[in-house]
C-alpha positions as CSV (number, residue, x, y, z in Angstrom):
1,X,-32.9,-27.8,44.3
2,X,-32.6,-27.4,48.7
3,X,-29.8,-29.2,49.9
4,X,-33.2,-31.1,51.8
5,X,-34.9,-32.4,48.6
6,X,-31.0,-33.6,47.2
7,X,-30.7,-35.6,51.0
8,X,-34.7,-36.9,50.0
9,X,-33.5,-38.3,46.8
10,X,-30.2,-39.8,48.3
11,X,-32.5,-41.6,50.8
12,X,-35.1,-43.1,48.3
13,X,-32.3,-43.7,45.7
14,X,-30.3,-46.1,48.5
15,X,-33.7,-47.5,49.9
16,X,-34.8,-48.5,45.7
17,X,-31.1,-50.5,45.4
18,X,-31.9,-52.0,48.9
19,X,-35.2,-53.2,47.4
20,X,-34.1,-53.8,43.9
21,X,-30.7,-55.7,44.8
22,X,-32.3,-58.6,46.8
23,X,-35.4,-58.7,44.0
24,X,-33.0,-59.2,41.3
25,X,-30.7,-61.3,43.6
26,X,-33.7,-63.6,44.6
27,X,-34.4,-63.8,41.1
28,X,-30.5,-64.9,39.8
29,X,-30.1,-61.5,38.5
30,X,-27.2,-59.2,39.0
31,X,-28.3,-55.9,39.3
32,X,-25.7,-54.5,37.9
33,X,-26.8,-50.2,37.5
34,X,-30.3,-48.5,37.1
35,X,-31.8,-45.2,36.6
36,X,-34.3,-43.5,38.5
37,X,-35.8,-39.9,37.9
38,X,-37.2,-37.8,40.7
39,X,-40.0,-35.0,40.2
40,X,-41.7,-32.6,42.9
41,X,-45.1,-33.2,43.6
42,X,-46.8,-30.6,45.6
43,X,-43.4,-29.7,47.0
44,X,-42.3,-33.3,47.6
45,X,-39.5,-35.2,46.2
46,X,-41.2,-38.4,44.6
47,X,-39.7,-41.1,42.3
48,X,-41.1,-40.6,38.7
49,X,-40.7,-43.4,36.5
50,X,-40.6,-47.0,35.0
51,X,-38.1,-49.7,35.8
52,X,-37.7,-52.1,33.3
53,X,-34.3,-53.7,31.5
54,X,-34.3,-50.7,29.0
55,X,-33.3,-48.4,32.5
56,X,-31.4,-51.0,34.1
57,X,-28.3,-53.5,33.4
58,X,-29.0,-57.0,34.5
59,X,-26.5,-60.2,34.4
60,X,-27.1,-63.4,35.0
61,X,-25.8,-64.4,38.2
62,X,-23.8,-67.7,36.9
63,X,-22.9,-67.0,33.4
64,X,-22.8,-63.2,33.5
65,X,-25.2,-63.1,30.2
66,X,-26.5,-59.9,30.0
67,X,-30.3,-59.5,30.3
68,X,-31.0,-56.2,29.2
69,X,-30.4,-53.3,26.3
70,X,-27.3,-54.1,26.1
71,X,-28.2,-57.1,24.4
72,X,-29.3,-54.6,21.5
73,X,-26.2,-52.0,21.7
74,X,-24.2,-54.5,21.4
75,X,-25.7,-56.7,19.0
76,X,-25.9,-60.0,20.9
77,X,-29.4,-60.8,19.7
78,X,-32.1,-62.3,22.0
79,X,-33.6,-59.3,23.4
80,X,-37.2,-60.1,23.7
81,X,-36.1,-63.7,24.7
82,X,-34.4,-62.3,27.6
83,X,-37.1,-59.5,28.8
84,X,-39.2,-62.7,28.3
85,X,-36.5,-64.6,31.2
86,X,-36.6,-61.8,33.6
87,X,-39.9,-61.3,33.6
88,X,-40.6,-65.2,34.3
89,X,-37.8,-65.2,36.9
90,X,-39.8,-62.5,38.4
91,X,-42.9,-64.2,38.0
92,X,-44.4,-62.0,36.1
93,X,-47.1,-63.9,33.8
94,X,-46.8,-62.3,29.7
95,X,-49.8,-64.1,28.5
């Protein structure tokens, strides 16, 4: 990996919190950590992948719940109820 396509994937990494922070923020949501993966296409860094709570750690902003896989690890129950909550805080329609 050139020390160019490490400085391309710094860049988009910073510029997906940037974008992702105030989403989530807007939305009540902490975003607490996420995971991205990077590829090269035709000699180009590009971002390569889904975001979704499974890659991501989300809290509620006032009580901290946790909105994400953790809720599975650490057998807190409610998963699907709270993909269900970011999704609709997102406005994302699941019907």
């Amino acid at each position: 990996m050139s020390k160019e396509n490490l400085a391309r994937m710094r860049e988009l990494t910073y510029k997906a919190n940037d974008v992702l922070k105030k989403l989530f923020d807007d939305a009540g949501l902490i975003l607490v950590d996420f995971k991205l993966e990077f590829g090269l296409f035709k000699g180009e860094v590009v971002l390569g992948d889904e975001f979704s709570p499974d890659g991501s750690r989300l809290w509620d902003k006032n009580t901290l719940d946790k909105m994400d896989k953790d809720r599975f690890r650490q057998s807190l129950g409610g998963l699907i109820e709270a993909y269900e909550e970011v999704a609709h805080r997102l406005g994302v329609k699941l019907d």
